[in-house]
C-alpha positions in Angstrom: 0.0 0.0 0.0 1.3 3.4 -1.1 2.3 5.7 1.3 -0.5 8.3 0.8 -3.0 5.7 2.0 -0.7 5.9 5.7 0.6 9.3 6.7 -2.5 10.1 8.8 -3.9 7.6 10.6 -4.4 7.4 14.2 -3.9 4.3 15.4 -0.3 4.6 16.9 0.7 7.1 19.6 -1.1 8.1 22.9 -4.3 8.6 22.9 -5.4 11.9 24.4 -3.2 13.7 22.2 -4.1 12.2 19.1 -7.9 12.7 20.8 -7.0 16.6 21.2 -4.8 17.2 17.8 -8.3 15.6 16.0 -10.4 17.3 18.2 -8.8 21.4 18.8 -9.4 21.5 14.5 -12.6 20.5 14.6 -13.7 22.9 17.1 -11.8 25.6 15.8 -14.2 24.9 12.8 -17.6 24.4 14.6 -16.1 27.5 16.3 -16.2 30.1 13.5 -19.5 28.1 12.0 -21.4 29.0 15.2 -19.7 32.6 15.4 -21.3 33.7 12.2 -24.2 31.8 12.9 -24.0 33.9 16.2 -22.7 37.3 14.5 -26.1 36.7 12.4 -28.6 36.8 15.0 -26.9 39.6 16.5 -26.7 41.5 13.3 -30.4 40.5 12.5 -31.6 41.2 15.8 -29.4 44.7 16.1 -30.6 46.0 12.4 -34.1 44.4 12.0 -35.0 43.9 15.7 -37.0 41.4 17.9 -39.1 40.9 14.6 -36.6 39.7 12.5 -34.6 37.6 15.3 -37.7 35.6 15.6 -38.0 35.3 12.3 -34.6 33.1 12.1 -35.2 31.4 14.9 -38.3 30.3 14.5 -36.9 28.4 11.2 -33.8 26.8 13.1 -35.7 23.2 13.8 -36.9 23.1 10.2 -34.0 23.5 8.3 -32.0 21.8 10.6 -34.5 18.8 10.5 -33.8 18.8 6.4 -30.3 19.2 7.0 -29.8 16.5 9.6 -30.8 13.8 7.7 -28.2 14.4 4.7 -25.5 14.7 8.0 -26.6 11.4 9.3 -26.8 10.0 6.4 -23.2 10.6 5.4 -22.1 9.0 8.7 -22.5 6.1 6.8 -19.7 7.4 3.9 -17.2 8.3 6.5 -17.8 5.4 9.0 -16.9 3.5 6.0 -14.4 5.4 4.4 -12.3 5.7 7.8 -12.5 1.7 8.4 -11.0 1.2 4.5 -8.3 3.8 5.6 -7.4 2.0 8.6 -7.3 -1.3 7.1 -5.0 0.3 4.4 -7.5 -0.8 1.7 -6.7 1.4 -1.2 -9.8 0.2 -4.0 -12.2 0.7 -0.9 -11.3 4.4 -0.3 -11.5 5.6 -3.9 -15.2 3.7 -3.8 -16.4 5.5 -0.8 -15.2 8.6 -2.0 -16.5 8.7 -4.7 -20.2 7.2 -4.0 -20.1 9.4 -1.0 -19.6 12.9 -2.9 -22.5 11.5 -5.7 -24.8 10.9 -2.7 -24.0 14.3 -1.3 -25.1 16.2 -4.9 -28.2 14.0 -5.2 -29.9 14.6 -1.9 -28.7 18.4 -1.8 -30.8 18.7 -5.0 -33.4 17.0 -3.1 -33.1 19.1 0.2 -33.4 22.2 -1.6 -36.5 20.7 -3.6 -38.1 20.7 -0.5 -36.8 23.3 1.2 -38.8 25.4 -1.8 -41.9 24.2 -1.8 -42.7 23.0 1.8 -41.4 25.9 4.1 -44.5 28.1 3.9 -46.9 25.0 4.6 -44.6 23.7 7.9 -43.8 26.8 9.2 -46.8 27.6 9.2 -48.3 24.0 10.6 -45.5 24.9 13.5 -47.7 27.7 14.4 -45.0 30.3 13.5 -46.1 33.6 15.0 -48.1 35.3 12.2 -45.9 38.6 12.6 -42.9 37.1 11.6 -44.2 33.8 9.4 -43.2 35.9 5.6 -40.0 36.7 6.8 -39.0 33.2 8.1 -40.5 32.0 5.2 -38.5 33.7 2.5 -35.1 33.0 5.0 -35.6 29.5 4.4 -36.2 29.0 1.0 -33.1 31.4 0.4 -30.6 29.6 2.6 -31.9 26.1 1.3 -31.3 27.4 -2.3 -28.0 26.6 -1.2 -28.4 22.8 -0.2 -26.0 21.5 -2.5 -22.9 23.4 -1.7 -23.8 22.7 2.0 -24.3 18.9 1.8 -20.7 19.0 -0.9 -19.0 20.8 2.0 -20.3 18.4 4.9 -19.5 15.4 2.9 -15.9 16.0 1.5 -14.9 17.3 4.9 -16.1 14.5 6.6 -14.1 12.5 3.7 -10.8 14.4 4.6 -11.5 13.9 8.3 -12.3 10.5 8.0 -8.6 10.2 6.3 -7.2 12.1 9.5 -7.1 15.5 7.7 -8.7 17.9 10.2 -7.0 20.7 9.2 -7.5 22.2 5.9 -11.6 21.8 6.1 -11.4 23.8 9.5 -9.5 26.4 7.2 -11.7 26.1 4.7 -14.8 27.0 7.4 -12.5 29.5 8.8 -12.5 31.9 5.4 -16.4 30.8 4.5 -17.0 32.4 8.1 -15.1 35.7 7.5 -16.9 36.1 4.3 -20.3 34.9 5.7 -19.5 38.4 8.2 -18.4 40.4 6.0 -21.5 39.8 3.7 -23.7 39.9 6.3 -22.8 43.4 6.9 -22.5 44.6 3.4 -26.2 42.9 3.2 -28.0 43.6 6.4 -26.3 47.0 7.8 -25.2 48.9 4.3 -27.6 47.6 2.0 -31.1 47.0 3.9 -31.7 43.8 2.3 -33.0 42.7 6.2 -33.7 38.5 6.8 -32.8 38.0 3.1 -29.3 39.7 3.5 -28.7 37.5 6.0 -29.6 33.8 4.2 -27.9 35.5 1.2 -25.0 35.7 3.2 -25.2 32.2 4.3 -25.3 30.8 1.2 -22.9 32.7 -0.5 -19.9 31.0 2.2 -21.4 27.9 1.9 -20.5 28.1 -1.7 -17.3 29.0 -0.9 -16.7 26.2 1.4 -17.8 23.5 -1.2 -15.7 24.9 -3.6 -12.7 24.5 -1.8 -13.3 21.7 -0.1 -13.8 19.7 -3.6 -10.4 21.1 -4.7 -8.9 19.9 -1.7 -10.0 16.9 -2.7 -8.7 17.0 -6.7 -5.5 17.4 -5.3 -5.6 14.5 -3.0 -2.6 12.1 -3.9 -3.2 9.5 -6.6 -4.2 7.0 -4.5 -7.1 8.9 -2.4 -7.6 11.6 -5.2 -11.5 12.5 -6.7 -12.0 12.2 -10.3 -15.1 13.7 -11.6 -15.6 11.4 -14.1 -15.5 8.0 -11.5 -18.3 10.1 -9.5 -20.6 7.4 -9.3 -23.3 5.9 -7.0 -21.4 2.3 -6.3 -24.5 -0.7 -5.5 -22.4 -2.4 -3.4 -20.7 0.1 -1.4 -24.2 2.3 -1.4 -26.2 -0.6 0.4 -23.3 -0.6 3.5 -23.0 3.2 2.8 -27.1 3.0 4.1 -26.9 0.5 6.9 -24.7 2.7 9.0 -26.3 5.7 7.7 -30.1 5.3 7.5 -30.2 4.8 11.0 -28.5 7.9 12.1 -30.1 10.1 9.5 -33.7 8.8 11.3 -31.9 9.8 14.5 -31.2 13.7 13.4 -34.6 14.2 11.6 -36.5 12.4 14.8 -34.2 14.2 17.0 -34.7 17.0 14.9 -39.2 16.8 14.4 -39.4 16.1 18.4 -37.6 19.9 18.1 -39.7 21.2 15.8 -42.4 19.7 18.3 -40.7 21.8 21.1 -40.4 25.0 18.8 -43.9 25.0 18.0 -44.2 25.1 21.7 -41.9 28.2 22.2 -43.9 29.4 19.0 -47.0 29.5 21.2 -45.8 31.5 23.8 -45.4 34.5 21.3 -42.4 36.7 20.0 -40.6 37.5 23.0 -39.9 34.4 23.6 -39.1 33.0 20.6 -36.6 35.5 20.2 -34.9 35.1 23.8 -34.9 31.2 22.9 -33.2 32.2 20.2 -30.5 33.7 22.0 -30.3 31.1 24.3 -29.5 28.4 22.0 -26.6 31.0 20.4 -25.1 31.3 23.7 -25.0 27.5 24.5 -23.7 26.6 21.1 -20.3 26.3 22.9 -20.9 23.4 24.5 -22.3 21.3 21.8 -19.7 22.4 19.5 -17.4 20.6 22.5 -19.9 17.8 22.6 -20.2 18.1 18.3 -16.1 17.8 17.7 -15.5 15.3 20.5 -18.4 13.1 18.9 -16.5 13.3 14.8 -13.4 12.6 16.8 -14.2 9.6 18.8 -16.1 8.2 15.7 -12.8 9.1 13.3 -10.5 7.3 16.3 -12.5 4.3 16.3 -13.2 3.6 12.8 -9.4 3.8 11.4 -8.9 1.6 14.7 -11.3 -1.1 14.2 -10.6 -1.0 10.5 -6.7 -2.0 12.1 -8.3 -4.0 14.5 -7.1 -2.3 17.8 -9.9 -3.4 20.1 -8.0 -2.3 22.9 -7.2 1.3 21.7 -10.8 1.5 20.8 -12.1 1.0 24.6 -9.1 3.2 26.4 -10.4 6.1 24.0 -13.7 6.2 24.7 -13.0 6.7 28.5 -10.4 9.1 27.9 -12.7 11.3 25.5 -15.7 11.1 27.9 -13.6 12.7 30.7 -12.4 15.5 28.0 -15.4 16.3 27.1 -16.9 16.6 30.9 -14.3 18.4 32.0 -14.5 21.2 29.6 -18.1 20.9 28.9 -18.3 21.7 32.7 -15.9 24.8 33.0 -18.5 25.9 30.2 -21.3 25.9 31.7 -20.1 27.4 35.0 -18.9 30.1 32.9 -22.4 30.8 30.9 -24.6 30.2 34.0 -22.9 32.9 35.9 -22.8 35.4 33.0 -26.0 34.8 32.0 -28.0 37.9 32.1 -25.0 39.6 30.2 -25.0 37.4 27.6 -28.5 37.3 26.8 -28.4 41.4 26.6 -26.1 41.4 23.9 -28.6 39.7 21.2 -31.5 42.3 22.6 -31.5 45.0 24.2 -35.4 44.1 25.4 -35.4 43.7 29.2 -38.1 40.8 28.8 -36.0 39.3 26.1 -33.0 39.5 28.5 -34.9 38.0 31.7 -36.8 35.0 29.2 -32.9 34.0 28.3 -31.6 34.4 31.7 -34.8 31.7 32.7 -34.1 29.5 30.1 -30.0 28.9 31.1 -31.0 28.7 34.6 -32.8 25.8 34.1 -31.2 23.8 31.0 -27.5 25.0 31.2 -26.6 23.7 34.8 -27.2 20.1 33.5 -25.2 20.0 30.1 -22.2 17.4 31.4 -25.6 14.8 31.6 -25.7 14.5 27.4 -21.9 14.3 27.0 -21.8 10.1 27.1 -24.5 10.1 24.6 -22.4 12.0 22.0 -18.9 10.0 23.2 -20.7 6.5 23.4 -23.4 7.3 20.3 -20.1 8.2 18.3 -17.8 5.0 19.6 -20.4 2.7 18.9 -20.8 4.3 14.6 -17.4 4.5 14.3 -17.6 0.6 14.2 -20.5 0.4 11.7 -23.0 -0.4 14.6 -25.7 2.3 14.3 -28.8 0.5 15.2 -28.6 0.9 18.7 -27.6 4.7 18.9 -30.3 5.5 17.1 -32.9 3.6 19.1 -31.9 4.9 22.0 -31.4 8.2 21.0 -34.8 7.8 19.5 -37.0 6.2 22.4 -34.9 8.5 25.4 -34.8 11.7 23.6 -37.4 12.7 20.8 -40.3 10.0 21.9 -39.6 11.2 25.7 -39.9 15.0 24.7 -42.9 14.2 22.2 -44.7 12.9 25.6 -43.5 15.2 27.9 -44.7 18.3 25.3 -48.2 16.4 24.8 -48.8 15.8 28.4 -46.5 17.6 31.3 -46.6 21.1 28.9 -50.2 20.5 28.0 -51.5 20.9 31.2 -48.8 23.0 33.2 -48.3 25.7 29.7 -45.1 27.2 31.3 -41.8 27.7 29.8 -40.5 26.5 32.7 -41.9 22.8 32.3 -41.1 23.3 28.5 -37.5 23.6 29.2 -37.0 20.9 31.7 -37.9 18.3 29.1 -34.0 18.9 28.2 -32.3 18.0 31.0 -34.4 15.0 31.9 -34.0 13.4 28.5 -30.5 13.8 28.9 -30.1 11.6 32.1 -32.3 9.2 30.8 -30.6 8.1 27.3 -26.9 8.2 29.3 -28.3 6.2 31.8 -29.5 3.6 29.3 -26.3 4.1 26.7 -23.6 3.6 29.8 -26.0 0.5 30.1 -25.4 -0.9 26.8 -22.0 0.0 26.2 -20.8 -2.1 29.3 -22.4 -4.9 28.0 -19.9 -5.1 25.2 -22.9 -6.7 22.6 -22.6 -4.1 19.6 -18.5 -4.4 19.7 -18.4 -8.2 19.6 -21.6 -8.3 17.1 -19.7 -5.5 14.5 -16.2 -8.0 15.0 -18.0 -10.8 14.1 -20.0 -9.5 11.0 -16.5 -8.0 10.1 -14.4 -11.5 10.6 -11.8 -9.5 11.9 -11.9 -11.3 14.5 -10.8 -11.6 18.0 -12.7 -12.5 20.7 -13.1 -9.1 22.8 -14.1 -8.6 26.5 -16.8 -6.3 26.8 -16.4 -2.4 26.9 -15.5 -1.4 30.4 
């Protein structure tokens, strides 16, 4: 096997630096992606006011409901692709790579075909407030008209990463980001162009990103390298590209409807609080950017690893990567409790805004170590193939808990209060019930011996 195929893997060295030299890129990405996501609210909700920072927010769950699936769905690409890499399989990297960059074109056609003709009819079936339902409306046909560059960019950095190439695709966020602000301004603050400055904006770095993600990947070495003309959806490679990712794209769009579920929720309790919402989930982006990056790096870690058969590595990492993510996840959320009120004020200057926010933290932020070994264990547990499971219980002890607790607990107690606490309690419960089945060791020795890898292997503790 040629070189190429070797000079990034991650299955010698220690593990908690390899962990944190996969992980600090990756959140340096997610980092800049939420700050202009973030500098856009402000913008929006600076410029156009509580009206138009509504307006965005109230389209979050629904575009990231059609976005998550094409995410999850990729899993299955870079599960796959990171296991031939690891195994030093040559033939099986070019495959994946190339069926996984045709899948990403197809179903960003798709995403935006939907996104154009079904985001008045949902919105409005999520009981949008009717003050701000036109503007959300045109901000999310805008920024799905640029679903393919989105779902190009996604995919071919999860390629790269999947190869051990964090880097240049954190670079390549970092420069759509400076040009996403620098539009935004130009759109929003000099030219007037209000909620569609701001989805203009968007989409204009997210065709940036694709575009230099994909020529990252035309210059590739021979071995690894795309070739438009092999882009091709492979049978064989798309059925095993599904199993893994089926399952986790169902787990983002339930994940994502049991959202929507909860925003129609916020919805009902009218502007100001759909616009402090909105603010809250800016401010506590932090933490599942942590969460986010420690989830592709665990994931990354174990697939090369179990495509080289290091059992062993594979269960020391998981440990070590739940404690990283705890620990600063933690620190975090100290940190934004305390400073809550401050932080809410600078997305509105609206005193009730400011106090709805502050609420909101109080009661969900305290508790964010409780999802951290659902993102660590979730991503261990893919990174072998195995995403049944994950999704299930992701699935029953997130978004079919928060369905019932919305049509029943909120129902008859309509407070925000008992809207929010649907957050923390979902989180015990699926790490309760993942810890659970990761020390049973099942899906490990199930994915060795579909694999024939084979070892026998103790179970996970």
């Amino acid at each position: 096997m040629v070189r190429a195929v070797n000079d990034r893997q991650i299955t010698q060295g220690v593990i908690w630096k390899q962990l944190l030299l996969f992980f600090f890129p990756i959140l340096l990405g997610t980092f800049f992606q939420q700050m202009y996501n973030t500098v856009d609210a402000i913008i929006v909700g600076r410029a156009v006011g509580t009206q138009g920072l509504a307006a965005v927010g109230a389209t979050s769950a629904l575009i990231s409901l059609l976005n998550g699936f094409f995410v999850g769905l990729s899993t299955g690409a870079t599960v796959l692709l990171s296991q031939f890499y690891g195994a030093c399989d040559r033939d099986g990297v070019r495959r994946a790579l190339h069926s996984g960059i045709a899948l990403s074109l197809v179903l960003g056609a798709v995403i935006t075909g939907l996104g154009l003709t079904a985001a008045g009819p949902v919105l409005k079936l999520i009981r949008t407030p009717e003050s701000c339902l036109s503007d959300s409306t045109l901000y999310t046909r805008l920024y799905l008209s640029g679903a393919v560059a989105s779902m190009v960019y996604n995919m071919g950095s999860g390629i790269l990463r999947a190869m051990g190439d964090s880097q240049r695709p954190t670079l390549f966020l970092i420069a759509a980001c400076v040009i996403n602000i620098l539009m935004d301004l130009l759109f929003v603050v000099v030219l007037k162009l209000g909620i569609a400055g701001a989805a203009l904006a968007t989409v204009l770095s997210q065709v940036i990103s694709a575009v230099l993600v994909v020529r990252a990947l035309l210059r590739q070495p021979e071995d690894v390298r795309l070739r438009l003309k092999e882009l091709r959806l492979d049978p064989a490679l798309l059925k095993r590209i599904l199993y893994v990712g089926v399952p986790a794209g169902l787990q983002f769009v339930t994940f994502d409807l049991a959202n929507l579920l909860i925003q129609s929720g916020i919805n009902s309790f009218g502007d100001i609080t759909v616009a402090a919402w909105t603010a809250y989930t800016k401010t506590d982006s932090l933490t599942w950017m942590i969460s986010g990056a420690f989830g592709v790096s665990i994931t990354t870690f174990v697939g090369q690893n179990f495509g080289a058969q290091k059992y062993d590595r594979i269960r020391q990492s998981v440990w070590i990567c739940l404690g990283m993510a705890v620990g600063l996840v933690g620190c975090l959320s100290v940190l934004e409790y305390s400073l809550r009120t401050f932080i809410i004020g600078i997305y509105s200057s609206d005193p009730e805004v400011v106090r709805t926010g502050a609420l909101i933290i109080s009661i969900t932020v305290p508790f964010n170590i409780l999802f951290m070994p659902v993102e660590v264990f979730a991503g261990t547990m893919r990174g072998t193939g195995y995403s049944v499971m994950p999704t299930v219980i992701t699935c029953t002890c997130v978004c079919l808990f928060r369905v019932l607790w919305i049509a029943t607990v909120v129902r008859h107690f309509h407070r925000l209060e008992m809207l929010a606490a649907c957050y923390p309690i979902s989180w015990l419960l699926s790490s309760i019930v993942f810890y659970i089945a990761y020390l049973r060791g099942t899906w490990l020795k199930s994915r060795i011996e579909k694999s024939g890898m084979a070892p026998e292997i103790r179970p996970g503790r």
